[in-house]
C-alpha positions as CSV (number, residue, x, y, z in Angstrom):
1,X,63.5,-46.9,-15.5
2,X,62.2,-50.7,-16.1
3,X,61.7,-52.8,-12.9
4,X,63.6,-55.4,-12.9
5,X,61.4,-58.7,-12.4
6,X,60.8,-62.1,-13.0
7,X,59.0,-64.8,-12.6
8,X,61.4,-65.9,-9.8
9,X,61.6,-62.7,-8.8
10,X,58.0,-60.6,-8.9
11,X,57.3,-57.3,-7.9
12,X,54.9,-56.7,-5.2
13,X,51.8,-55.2,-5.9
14,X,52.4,-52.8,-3.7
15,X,55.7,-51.7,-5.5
16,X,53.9,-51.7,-8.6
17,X,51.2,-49.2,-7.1
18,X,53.7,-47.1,-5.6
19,X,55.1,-46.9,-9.1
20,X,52.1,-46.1,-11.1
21,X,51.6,-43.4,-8.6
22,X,55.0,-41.6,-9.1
23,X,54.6,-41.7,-13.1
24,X,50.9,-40.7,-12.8
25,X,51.9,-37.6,-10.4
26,X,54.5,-36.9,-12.5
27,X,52.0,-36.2,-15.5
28,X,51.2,-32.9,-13.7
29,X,48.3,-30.9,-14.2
30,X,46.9,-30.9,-17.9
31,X,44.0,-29.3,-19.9
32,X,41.5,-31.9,-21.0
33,X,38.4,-31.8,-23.9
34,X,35.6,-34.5,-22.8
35,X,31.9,-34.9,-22.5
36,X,30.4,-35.2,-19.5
37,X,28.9,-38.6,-19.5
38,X,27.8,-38.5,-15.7
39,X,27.6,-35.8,-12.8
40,X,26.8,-36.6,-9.5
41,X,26.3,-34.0,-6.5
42,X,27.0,-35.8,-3.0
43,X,28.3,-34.0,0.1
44,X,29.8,-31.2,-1.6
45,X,31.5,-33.0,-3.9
46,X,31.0,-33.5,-7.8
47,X,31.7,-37.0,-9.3
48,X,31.7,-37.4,-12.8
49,X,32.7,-39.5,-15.9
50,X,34.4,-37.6,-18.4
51,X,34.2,-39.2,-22.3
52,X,36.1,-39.1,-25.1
53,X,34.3,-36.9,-27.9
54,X,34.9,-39.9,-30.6
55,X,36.7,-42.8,-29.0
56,X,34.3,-44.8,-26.8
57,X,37.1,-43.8,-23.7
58,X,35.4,-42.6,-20.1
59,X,37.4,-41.6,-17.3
60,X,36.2,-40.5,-13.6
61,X,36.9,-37.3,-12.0
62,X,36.0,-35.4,-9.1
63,X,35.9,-31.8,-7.9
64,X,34.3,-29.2,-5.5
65,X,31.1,-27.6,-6.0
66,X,32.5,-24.5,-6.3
67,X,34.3,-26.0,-9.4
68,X,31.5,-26.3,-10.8
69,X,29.0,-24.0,-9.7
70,X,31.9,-21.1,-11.0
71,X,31.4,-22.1,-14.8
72,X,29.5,-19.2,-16.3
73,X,26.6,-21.4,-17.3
74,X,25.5,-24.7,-16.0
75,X,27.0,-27.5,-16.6
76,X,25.0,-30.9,-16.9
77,X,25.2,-34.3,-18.3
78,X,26.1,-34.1,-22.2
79,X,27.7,-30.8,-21.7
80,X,31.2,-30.1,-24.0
81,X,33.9,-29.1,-21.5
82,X,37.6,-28.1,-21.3
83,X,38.8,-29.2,-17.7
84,X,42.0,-28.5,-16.1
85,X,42.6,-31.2,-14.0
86,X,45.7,-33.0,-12.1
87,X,45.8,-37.2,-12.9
88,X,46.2,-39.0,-9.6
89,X,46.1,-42.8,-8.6
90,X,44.3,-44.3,-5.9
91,X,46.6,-47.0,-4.7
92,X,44.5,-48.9,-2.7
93,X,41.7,-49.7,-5.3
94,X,44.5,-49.2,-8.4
95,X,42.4,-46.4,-9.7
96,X,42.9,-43.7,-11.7
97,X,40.3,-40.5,-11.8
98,X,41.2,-36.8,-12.6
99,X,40.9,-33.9,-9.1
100,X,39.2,-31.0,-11.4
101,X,40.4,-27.8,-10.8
102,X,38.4,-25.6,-13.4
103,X,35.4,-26.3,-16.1
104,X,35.3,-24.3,-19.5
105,X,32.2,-24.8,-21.7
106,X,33.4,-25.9,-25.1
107,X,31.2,-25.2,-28.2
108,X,27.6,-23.9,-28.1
109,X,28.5,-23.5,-24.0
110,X,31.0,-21.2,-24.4
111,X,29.2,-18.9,-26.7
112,X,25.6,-19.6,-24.1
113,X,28.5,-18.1,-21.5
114,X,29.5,-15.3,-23.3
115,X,25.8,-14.1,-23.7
116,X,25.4,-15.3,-19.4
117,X,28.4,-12.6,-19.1
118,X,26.4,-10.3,-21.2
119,X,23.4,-10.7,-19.5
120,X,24.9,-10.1,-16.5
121,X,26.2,-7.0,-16.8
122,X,23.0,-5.3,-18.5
123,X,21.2,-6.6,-15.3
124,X,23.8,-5.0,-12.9
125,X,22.8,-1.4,-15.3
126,X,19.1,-2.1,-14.5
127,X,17.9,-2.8,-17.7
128,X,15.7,-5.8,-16.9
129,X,14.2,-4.0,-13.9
130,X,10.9,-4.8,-13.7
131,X,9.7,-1.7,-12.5
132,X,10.8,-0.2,-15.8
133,X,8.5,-2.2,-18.0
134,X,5.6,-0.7,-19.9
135,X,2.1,-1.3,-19.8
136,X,0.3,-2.7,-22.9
137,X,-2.9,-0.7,-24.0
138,X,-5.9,-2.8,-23.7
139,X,-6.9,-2.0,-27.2
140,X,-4.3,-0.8,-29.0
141,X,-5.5,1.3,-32.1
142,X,-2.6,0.0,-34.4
143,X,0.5,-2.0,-34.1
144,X,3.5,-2.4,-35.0
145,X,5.2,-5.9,-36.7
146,X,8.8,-6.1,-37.0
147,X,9.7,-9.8,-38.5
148,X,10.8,-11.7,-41.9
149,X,9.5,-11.3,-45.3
150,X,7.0,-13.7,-46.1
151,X,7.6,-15.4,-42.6
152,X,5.4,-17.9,-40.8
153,X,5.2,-15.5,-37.6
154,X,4.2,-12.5,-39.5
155,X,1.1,-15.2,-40.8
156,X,0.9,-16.7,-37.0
157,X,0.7,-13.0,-35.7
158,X,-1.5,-11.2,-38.4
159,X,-3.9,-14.4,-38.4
160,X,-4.2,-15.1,-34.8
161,X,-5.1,-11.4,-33.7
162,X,-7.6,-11.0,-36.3
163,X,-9.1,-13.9,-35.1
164,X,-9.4,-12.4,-31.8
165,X,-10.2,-8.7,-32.8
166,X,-11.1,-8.3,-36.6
167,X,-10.7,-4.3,-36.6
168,X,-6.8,-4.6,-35.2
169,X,-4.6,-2.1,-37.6
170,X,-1.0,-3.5,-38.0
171,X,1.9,-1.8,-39.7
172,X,4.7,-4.7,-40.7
173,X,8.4,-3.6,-41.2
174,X,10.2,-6.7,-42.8
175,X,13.7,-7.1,-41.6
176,X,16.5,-10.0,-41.6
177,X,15.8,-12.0,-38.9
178,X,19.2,-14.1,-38.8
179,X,22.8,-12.6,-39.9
180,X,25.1,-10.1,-39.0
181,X,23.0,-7.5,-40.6
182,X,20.0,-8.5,-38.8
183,X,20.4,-6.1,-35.2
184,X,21.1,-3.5,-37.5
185,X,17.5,-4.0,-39.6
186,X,15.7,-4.4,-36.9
187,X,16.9,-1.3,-34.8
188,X,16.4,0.8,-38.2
189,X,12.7,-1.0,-38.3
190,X,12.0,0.1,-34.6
191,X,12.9,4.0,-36.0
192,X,10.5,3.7,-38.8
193,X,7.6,2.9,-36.4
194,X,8.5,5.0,-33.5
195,X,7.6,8.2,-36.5
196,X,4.1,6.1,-36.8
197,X,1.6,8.6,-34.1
198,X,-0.7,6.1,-34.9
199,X,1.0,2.8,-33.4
200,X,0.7,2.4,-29.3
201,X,3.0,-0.9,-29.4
202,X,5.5,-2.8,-31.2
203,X,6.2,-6.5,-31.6
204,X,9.6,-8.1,-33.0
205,X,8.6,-11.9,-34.0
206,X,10.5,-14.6,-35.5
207,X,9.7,-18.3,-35.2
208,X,12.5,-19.6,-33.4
209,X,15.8,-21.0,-34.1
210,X,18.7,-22.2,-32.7
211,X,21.4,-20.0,-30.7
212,X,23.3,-19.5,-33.4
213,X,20.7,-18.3,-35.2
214,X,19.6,-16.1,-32.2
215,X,22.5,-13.9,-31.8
216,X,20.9,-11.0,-33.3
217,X,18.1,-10.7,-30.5
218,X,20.9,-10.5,-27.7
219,X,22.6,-7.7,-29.4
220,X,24.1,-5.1,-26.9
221,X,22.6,-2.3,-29.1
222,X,19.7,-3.6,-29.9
223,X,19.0,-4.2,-26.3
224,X,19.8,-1.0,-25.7
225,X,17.9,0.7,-28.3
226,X,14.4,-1.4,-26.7
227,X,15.2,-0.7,-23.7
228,X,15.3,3.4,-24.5
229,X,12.2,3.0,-26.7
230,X,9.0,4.7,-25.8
231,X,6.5,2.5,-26.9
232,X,5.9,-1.0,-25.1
233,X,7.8,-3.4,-27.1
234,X,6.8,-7.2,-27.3
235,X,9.4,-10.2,-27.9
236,X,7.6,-13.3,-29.5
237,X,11.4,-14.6,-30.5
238,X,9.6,-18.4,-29.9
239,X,12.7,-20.2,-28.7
240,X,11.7,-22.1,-25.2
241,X,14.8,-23.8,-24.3
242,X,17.5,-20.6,-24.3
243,X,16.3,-17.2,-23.4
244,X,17.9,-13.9,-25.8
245,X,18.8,-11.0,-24.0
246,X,15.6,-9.1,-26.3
247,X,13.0,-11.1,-24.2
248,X,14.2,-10.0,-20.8
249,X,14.3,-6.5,-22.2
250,X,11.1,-6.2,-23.8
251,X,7.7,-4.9,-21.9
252,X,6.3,-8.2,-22.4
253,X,7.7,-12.1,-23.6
254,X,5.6,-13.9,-25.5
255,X,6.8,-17.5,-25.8
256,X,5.5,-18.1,-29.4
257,X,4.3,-15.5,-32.1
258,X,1.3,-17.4,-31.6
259,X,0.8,-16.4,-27.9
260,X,2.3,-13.0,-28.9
261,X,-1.1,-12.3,-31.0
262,X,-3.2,-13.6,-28.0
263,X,-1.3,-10.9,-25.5
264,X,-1.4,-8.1,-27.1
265,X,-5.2,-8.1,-28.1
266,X,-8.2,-9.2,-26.1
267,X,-10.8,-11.4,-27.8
268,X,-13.4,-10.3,-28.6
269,X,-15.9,-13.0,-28.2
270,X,-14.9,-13.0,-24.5
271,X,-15.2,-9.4,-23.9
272,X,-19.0,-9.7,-25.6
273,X,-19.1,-12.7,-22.8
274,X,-17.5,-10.8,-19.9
275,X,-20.2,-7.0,-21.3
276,X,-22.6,-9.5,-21.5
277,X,-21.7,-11.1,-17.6
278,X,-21.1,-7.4,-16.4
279,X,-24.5,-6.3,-17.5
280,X,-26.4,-9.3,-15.8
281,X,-24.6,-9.0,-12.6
282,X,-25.4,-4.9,-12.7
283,X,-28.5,-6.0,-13.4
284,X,-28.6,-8.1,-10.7
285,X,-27.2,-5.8,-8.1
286,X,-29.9,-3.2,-9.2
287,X,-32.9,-5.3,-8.6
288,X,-30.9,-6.6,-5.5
289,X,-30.6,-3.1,-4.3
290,X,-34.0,-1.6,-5.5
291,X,-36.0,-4.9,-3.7
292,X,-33.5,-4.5,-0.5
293,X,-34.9,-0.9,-0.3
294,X,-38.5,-1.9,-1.1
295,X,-38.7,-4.1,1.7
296,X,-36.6,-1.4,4.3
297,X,-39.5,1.0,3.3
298,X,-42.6,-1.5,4.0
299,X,-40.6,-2.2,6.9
300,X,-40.2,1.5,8.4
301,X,-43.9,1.8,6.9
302,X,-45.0,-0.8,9.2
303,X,-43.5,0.9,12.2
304,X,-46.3,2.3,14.6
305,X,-44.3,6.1,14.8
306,X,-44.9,6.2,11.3
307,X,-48.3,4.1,10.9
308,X,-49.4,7.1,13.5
309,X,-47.3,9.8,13.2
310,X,-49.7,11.8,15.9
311,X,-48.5,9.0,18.5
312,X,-45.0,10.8,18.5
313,X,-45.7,14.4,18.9
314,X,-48.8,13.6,21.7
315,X,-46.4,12.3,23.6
316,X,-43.9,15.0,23.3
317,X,-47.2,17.2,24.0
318,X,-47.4,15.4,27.0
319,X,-44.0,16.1,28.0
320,X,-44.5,19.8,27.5
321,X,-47.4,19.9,29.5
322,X,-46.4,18.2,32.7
323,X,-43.2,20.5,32.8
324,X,-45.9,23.6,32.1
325,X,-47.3,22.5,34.9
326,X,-44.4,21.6,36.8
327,X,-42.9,25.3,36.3
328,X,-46.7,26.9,37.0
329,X,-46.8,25.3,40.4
330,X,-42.9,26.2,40.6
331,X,-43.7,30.0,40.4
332,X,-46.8,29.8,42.2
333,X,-45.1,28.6,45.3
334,X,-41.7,31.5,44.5
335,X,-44.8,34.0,44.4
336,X,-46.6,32.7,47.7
337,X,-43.2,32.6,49.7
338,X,-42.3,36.3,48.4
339,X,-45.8,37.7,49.2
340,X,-45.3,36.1,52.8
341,X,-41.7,37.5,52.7
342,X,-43.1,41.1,51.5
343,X,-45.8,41.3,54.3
344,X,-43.9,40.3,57.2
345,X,-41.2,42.9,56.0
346,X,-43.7,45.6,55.8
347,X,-45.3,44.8,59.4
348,X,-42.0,45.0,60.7
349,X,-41.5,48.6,58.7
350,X,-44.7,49.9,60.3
351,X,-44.0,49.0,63.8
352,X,-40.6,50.9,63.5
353,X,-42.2,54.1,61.5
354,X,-42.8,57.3,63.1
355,X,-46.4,57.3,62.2
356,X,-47.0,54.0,64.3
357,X,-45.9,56.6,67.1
358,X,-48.2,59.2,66.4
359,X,-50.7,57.2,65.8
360,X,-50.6,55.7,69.5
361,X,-50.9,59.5,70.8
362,X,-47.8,61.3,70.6
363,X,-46.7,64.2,68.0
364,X,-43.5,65.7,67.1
365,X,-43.0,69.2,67.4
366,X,-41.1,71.1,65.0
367,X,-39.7,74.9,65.0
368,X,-40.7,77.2,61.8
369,X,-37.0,76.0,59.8
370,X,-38.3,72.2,60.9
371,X,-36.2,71.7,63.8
372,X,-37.6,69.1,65.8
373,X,-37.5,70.0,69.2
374,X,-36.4,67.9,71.9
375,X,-35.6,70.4,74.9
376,X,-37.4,73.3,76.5
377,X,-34.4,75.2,76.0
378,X,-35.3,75.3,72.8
379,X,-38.1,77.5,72.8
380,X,-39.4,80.4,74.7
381,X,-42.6,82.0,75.7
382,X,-44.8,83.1,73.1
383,X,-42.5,80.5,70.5
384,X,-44.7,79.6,67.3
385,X,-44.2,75.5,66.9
386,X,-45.6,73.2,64.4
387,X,-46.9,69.9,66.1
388,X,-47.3,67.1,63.7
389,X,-49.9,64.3,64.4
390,X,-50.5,61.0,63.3
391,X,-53.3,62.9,60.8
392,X,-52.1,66.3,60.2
393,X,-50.2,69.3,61.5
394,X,-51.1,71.7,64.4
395,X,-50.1,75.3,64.8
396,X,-50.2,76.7,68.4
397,X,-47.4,79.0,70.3
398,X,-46.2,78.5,73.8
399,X,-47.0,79.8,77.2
400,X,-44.9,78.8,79.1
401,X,-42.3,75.4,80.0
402,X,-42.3,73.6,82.5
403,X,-38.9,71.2,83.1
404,X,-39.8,67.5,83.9
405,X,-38.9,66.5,87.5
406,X,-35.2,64.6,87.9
407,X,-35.6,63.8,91.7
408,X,-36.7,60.1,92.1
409,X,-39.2,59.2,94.9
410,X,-37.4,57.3,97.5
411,X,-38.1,53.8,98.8
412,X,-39.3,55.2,101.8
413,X,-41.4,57.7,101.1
414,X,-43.0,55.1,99.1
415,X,-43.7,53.3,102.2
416,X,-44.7,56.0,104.0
């Protein structure tokens, strides 16, 4: 309804604001196609001034990060959007900004997200992983071209390595480059080459473009098909600002077809250079190493065990010697204590053998079997005994015995 005012009657402000608010809210929440003119990150907030895509009409609006960081692809200044947003009023200031709720990228954006959605879920397969990616030969002994008819990369590519390494074989399979048809070509190309025994790599080239243009290189099956290809394959697309899915597939990304010819053969100038370097340095090392070894032998020349090699061994003579000597006067000494040892052992035999005792006198008399005898009951008159003496043996037979006398001689007969 109208407010009913006048000039002897006004409105406060206040009521005015209060108003505005209740129509603005009343607006609800509405999908809205701008440019966005400004973006500003503060404090986990977004600020921004949405703009009209033809009328010279701005508007500010605000929203989370999240809001933002949730689009598919990045959103930044110049970007065509679709917001959802709610209108509302700031009564204290009277002005009017948009709370953001969601951000669609409009145009080129929402086909960049569509490929970002792509992209993503090849990644989560593990098609980019880099642990999957091929080595390129050094020196490949021919390779393969895949790129337009008559195209300035196939003359960048063909020009440039030949430059670098004159005897480089290629084999060039011309397919579209742009247009529905052109996955299709290429993928038939990449069969052709794959029969070739004599191609170790194969590069897809095309000078650039824009996304549009482009959409053939992020091809699900053409990614796939590179990606289960058994030769390295190189993707010199040459379009720096948006990335295909091909060039995070591929074995190797070459930013231009240009740098794709100066990756995927060496030069040869600087591998003359770098013989020629390798040669001096080995060189080098050699006479290094023979001189080194020159001077350790003048050195263990100069050294007096060798400058008299006798010095050594009289010493070692010398050695020899004293222990000779040493175990000489050893044995000498073991010999003079046993000799000692031997003698005193055979005194002390003799002085307990027999023949000590008949030697002092005595004699051992023996019966015809050899019976020593020891009592004169053991023979009789007329008995034949042997008696041995400290020189010989004696023959003789008895008379007669005589017992010895028991009785011992008293004290006092002594005395008497």
């Amino acid at each position: 309804m109208a407010l009913d005012t006048s000039a002897d009657t006004p409105a406060p402000l206040r009521q005015i604001s209060q108003l505005l608010d209740g129509y603005i809210g009343r607006l609800g929440a509405v999908w809205v196609e701008a440019e966005i003119a400004q973006l500003t990150r503060r404090q986990g907030i977004c600020f921004l001034t949405l703009r009209d895509l033809t009328a010279k009409i701005s508007i500010d609006a605000k929203c989370h990060v999240s809001v933002l960081d949730g689009s598919p692809i990045p959103v930044t200044e110049g970007s065509r959007v679709v917001v959802h947003a709610r209108p509302a009023f700031y009564a204290p200031r009277g002005s009017l900004s948009l709370d953001l709720r969601e951000i669609r990228p409009q145009g080129e954006g929402e086909l960049l997200a569509q490929l970002e959605r792509r992209r993503q879920l090849l990644a989560a397969e593990g098609l980019f992983d880099p642990r999957l990616k091929k080595p390129l030969p050094l020196l490949p002994r021919g390779i393969g071209l895949i790129t337009g008819r008559n195209s300035a990369a196939e003359r960048d590519i063909l020009e440039n390595a030949r430059l670098r390494w004159p005897d480089v074989h290629f084999v060039v399979r011309h397919a579209l480059m742009q247009g529905n048809d052109s996955a299709r070509d290429v993928m038939g190309a990449l069969a052709e080459l794959a029969a070739d025994r004599s191609i170790d790599l194969v590069v897809i080239a095309r000078g650039g473009g824009s996304v549009e243009d482009l959409l053939p290189f992020s091809d699900e099956a053409l990614v796939r098909a590179v990606h289960a290809y058994a030769l390295p394959v190189v993707s010199a697309i040459g379009h720096e600002p948006d990335t295909p899915i091909l060039d995070l597939v591929a074995d190797l990304r070459a930013s231009t077809p240009t740098d794709a010819a100066k990756r995927i053969v060496p030069d040869v100038r600087e591998e003359l250079a770098g013989v020629a370097m390798m040669r001096e340095r080995a060189s080098l090392a050699i006479r290094s190493m023979v001189d080194r070894e020159v001077r350790g032998l003048a050195d263990v020349r100069s050294r007096p065990v060798l400058a008299q090699p006798s010095t050594l061994v009289d010493a070692e003579q010398s050695v020899v010697r004293d222990w000779r000597d040493r175990s000489r006067r050893s044995l000498g000494h073991r010999l003079d204590r046993a000799g000692d040892e031997i003698v005193h052992h055979l005194a002390r035999v003799r002085g307990l053998s027999p023949l000590a005792t008949l030697e002092r006198g005595y004699g051992v008399a023996q019966l015809a079997d050899g019976t020593v005898v020891t009592s004169i009951g053991q023979v009789t008159a007329d008995t034949e005994l042997t008696v041995r003496v400290a020189d010989g043996t004696i023959t003789t037979r008895t008379l007669a015995t005589d017992p010895a006398a028991t009785a011992a001689t008293s004290p006092e007969d002594d005395h008497a």
